[in-house]
N, C-alpha and C positions, 0 to 999 in steps of 0.2 A: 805164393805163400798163403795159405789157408788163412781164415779170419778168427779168433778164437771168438766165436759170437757167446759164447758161455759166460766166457770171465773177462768181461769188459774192462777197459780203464779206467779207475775211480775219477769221477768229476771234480771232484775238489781233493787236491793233493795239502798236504798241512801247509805247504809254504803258501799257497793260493786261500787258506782259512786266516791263517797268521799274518795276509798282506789283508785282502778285505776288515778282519777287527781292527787294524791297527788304523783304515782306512777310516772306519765308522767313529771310531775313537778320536782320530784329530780333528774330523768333521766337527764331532759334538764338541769338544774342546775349542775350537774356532768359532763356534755359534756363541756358545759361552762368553768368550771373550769377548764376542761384537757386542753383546747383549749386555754385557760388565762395561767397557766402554761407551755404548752409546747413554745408559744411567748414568757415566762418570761425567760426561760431557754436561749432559740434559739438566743435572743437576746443579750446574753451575752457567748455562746458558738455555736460561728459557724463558716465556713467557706465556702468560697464564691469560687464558681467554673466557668468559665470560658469555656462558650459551641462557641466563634467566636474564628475564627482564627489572628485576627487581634486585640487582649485580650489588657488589659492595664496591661503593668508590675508590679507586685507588687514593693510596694516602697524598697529602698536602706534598708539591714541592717542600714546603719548610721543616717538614717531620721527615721527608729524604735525606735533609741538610744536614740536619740535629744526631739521626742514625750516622749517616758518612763519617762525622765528626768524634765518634765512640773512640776515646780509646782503651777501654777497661770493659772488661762482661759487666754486661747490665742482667742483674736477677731480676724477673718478673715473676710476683707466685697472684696465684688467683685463687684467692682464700674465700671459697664461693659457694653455695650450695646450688648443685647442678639444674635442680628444679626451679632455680629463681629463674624470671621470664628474660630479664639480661645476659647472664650466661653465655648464651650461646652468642648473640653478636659482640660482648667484649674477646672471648675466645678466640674469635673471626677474625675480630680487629687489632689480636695480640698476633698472631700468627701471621697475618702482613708484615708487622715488625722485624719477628723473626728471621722472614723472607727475604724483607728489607737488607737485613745485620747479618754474620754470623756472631757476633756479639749478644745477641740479645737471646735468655736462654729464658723456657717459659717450663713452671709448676704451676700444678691443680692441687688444689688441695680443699676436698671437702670435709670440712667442720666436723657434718653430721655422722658420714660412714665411716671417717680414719680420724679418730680420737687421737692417735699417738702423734701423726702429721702435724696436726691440730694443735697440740700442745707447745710441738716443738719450736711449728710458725709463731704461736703467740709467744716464747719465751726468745726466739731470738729477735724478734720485730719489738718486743717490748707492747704487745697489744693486749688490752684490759681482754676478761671475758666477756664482755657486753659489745665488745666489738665483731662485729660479722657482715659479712658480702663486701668485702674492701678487692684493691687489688695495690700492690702492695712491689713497688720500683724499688732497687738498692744498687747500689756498686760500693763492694768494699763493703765499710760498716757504716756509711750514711744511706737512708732507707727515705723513700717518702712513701703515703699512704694516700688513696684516692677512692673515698669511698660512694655505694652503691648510688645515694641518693645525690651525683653530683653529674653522674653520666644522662640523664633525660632533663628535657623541657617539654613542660607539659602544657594542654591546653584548656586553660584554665577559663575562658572566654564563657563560657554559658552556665560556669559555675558564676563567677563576676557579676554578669547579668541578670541573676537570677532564673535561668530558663531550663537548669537541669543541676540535678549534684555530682554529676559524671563529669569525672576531671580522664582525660585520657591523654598518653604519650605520645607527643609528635616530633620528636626528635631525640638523635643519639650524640652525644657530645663527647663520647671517649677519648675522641684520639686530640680532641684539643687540652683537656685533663692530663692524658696519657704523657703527652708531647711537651706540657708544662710542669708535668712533674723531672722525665729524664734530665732536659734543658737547666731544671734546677740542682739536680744531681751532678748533672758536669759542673755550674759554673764553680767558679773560685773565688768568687765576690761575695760577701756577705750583706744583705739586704737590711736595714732595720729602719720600722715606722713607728714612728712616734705618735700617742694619742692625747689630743689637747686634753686637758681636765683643769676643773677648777670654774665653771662657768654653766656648772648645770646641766653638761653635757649628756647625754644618751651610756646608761653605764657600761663599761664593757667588758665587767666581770663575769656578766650572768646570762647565762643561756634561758635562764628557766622566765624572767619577766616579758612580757609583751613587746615592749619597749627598749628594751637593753638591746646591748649591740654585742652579746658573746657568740653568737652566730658569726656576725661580720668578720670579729676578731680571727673568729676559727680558719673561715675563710681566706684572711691575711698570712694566717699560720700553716696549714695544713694545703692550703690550693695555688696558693703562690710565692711558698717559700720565706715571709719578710716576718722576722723577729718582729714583736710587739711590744712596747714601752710606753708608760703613762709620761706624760710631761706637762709641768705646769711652767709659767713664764712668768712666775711675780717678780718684784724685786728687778735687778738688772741681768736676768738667766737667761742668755740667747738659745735658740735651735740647736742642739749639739750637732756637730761638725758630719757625725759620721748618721746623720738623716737621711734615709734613702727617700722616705714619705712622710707626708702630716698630714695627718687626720684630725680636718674640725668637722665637731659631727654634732647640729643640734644646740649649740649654747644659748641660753636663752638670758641670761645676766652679762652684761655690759664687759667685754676688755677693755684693761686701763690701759693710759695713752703709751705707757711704756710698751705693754704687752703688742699694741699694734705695730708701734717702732720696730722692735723685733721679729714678727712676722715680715713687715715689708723689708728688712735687712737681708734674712733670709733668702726671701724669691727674690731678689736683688741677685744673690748670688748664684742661682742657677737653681732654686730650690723649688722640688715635688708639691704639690698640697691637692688633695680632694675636698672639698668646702662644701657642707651638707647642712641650708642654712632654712629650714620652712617657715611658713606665715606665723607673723607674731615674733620672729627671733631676734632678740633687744641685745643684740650681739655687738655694734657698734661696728661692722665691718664695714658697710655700705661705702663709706669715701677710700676705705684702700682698694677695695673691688674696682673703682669707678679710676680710681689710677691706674689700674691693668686694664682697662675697659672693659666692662663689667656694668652694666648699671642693673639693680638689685630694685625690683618695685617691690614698693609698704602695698601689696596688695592681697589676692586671693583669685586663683585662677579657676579656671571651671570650663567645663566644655561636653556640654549637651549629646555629642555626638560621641562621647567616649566616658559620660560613666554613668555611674549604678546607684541610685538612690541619694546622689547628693554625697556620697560615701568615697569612691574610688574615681580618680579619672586615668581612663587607661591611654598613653602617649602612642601614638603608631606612624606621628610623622617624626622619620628620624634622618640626621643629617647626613651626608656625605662625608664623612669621617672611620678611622681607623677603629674607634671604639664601639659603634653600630653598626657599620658595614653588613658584619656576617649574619644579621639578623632579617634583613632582606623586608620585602615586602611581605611577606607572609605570615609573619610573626605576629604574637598575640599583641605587643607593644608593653610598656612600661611600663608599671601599675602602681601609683604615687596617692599619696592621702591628700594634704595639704598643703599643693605646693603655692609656692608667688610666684611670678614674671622674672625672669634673668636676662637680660636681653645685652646683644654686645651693643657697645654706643657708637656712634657713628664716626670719632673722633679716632677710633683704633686702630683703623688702618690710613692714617696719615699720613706718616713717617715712615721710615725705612725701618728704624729699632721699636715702633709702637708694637706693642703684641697682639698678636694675632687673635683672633677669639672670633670661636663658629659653634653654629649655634649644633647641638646633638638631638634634641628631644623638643619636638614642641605639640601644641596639641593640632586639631584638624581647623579648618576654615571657622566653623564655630565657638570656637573660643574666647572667653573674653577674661578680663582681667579687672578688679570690680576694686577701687578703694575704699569706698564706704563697707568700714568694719561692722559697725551697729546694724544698719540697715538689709547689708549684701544684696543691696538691688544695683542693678544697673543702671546708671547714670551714660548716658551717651555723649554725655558733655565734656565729660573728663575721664571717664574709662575709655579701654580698649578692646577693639574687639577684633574677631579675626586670626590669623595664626600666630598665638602668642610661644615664646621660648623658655622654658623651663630649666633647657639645661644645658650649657655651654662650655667650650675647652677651649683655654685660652696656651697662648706658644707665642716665648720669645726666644730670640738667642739665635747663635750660631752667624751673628756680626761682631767683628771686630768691638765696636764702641761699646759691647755687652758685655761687663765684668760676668764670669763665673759661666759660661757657657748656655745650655736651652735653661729657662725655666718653663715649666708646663703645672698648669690647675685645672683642675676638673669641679665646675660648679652648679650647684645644683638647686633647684627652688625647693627642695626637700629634705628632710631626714628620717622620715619613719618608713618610707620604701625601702630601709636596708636595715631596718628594724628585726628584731626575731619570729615576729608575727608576720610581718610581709616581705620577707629577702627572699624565700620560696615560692612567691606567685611570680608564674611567668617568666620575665627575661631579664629580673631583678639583679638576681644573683648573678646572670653571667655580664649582666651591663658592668656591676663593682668590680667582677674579677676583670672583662677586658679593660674598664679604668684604671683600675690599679697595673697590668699589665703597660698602658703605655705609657701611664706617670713614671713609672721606674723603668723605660727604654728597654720592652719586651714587645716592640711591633707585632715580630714573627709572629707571634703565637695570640694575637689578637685574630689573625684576617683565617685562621681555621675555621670554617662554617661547620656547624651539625647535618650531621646527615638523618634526611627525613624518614619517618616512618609509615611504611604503605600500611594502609588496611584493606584488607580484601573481602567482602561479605555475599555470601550465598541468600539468597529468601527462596525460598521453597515451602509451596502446600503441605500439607498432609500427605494427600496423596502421594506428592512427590515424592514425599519421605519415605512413605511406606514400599515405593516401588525401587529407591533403589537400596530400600531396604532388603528386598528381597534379589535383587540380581547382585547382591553382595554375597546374600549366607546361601543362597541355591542356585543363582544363574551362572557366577562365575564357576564352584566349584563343580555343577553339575555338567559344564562345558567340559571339561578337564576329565571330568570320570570320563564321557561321553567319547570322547577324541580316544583314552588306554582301551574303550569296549573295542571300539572299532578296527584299532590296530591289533588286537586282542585277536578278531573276527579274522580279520584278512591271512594272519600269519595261521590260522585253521583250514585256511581250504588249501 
């Protein structure tokens, strides 16, 4: 049988066209889907690695805890202007949250470019128009606000000194802010600190005096959650019951013997107090202090190796305790005006129920402690010298024979370091907020350390300059022409 070599058999018959598409088709469709699955998967088990050197820490076990614990969407808005230099690491360090949560859901919102955004954050947050670069926690209709000037510490060291007026940022403190705002958000306890008055205290109406304590207040209010209430104790007016803290800040006119009565009743019963008492304060506290163990020098401290014109002495040895810890050795230290000698007495750790008291803040090996007021010279007869203690936390409780469970005080040879003039040097501010943190039994969120700020700096000649000025604007792009000539060339011959 002849071949019909003319009219060959077609190659691809429809049903062999119609098996190949259908082939091509489930293929793609099956790529698909692995590629749909393995992002379903990835997305929900993965881990993120970290190829710079200069990585973002992963967050705190305790800010793990605190996320695990969500049980309501937490709104995060970040009411920012994108050109602020923080921005981008709060951004960083909201988006670990996220990561953390699905719970935790994050808005941008600048101010400057979306007006309508702008309006509407400030009318549901309730925020003045003088308020800007905040970031801004809610679940539900309780909101808290944590603003710009609360995430760095700065170092403040050679502006103190005198040796430069360059104050520069050396730490980021977000996520212990962050972390204290949520935590405040969940609890279901209501906080309230009571503020002594009546004794001459430090005011704490007023933002705008030197002196005043409406910084601190704000502090109290806006960083750590605790209602704020004047209290005076004349007459027979105990502590009221529902006292998370007491704040003596500063008295300088004598408490009557009742008014001491009532404070010692108080921390008798498991009661908070921060005691903020500097040189000169005719306070009349000294023999209840010295019953907590506590002894309180009539003196004036100083210490050659840590200040500045007889003006500031800056503290950098600090104790072994929860409330300094995360300040580490590298920290600028405490930056105190006037303080006296707080020392624990030896008597304190006696007993099984004596309280406890350690010492937090003291100055370096040259320290000394001077009692002659008049004169302020050194007597080596009767002063002291050497590493004196400034500021101490005292802890009793959690024995049986102890009516009303821990009592804990935080005491301090000072008060104008948390003053409106000086609550911003240094590690001021976040010393009160971790003190107020463990007076009212917020460990956790005490032992979050800041994460540090690298700087990187180039020096380069002129010359230098100029040359990679030039492999910028002509060597790279002229590389680039150079490489399309040649392939240009090649595809001609």
């Amino acid at each position: 049988m002849p071949d019909d070599l003319d009219n060959p058999p077609p190659s691809f018959s429809a049903a062999r066209k119609f098996g190949a598409g259908f082939g091509v088709l489930v293929g793609v469709a099956a790529f698909l889907a692995i590629v749909l699955m393995a992002n379903f998967l990835s997305a929900r088990n993965f881990r993120r690695i970290s190829l710079s050197d200069s990585r973002v820490p992963p967050l705190a076990s305790v800010t793990l805890q605190v996320l695990a614990a969500l049980t309501n969407d937490l709104q995060v808005t970040l009411y920012f202007d994108p050109d602020e230099t923080l921005y981008a690491p709060i951004l960083q360090s909201l988006r670990q949250y996220a990561n953390a949560s699905p719970r935790v859901k994050i808005t941008t919102v600048d101010y400057q470019r979306e007006p309508d955004k702008a309006t509407e954050t400030q009318r549901r947050y309730n925020l003045t128009p003088n308020i800007k670069d905040v970031v801004i926690f809610a679940i539900g209709e309780r909101s808290r606000v944590v603003r710009q000037g609360e995430l760095s510490e700065y170092d403040t060291s050679q502006l103190l000194s005198g040796q430069s007026q360059a104050v520069k940022r050396k730490s980021f403190t977000g996520e212990s802010y962050f972390t204290s705002a949520i935590l405040t958000l969940m609890e279901s306890r209501k906080l309230t600190a009571y503020y002594l008055r009546g004794h001459n205290e430090h005011d704490p109406t007023t933002a705008g005096t030197a002196t005043g304590y409406g910084k601190f207040i704000e502090l109290l209010q806006r960083g750590n959650g605790l209602t704020p209430f004047g209290l005076t104790l004349s007459g027979t007016n105990p502590v009221p019951a529902d006292c998370s803290l007491l704040v003596i800040a500063g008295p300088s006119t004598p408490l009557h013997a009742d008014e001491i009565n009532q404070l010692n009743n108080y921390l008798n019963r498991g009661g908070r107090a921060l005691v903020l008492l500097p040189e000169n304060s005719n306070s009349g506290l000294e023999l209840l202090l010295r019953t907590w163990g506590v002894e309180l020098g009539d003196d004036r401290v100083t210490d050659e190796a840590g200040s500045r014109e007889g003006s500031f002495i800056i503290l950098k040895n600090f104790g072994d305790h929860d409330i300094v810890r995360p300040f580490g050795p590298t920290q600028n230290g405490l930056v105190v005006a006037t303080p006296r000698s707080v020392t624990p007495r030896s008597a304190a750790t006696a007993g099984s129920d004596s309280p406890q008291v350690r010492p937090i803040a003291s100055t370096s090996a040259s320290g000394k402690a001077i009692g002659n007021r008049a004169s302020r010279q050194f007597d080596p007869r009767v002063d002291k010298a050497g590493v004196i203690h400034v500021a101490v936390a005292v802890e009793r409780g959690g024995l049986r024979s102890v009516e009303g469970g821990f009592t804990r005080m935080v005491v301090v040879g000072d008060s104008f370091f948390l003053d409106n003039n000086m609550i911003q040097n240094s590690v001021n501010r976040d010393f009160a907020a971790n003190a107020i943190n463990w007076l009212v039994d917020r460990p956790k969120l005490v032992g979050i350390a800041p994460q540090v700020v690298r700087e990187f700096q180039f020096n380069m000649t002129d010359a230098q300059l100029r040359s990679v000025q030039w492999i910028l604007l002509l060597g790279v792009p002229g590389a680039i022409l150079g490489f399309g000539l040649l392939v240009w060339w090649r595809r001609q011959m």
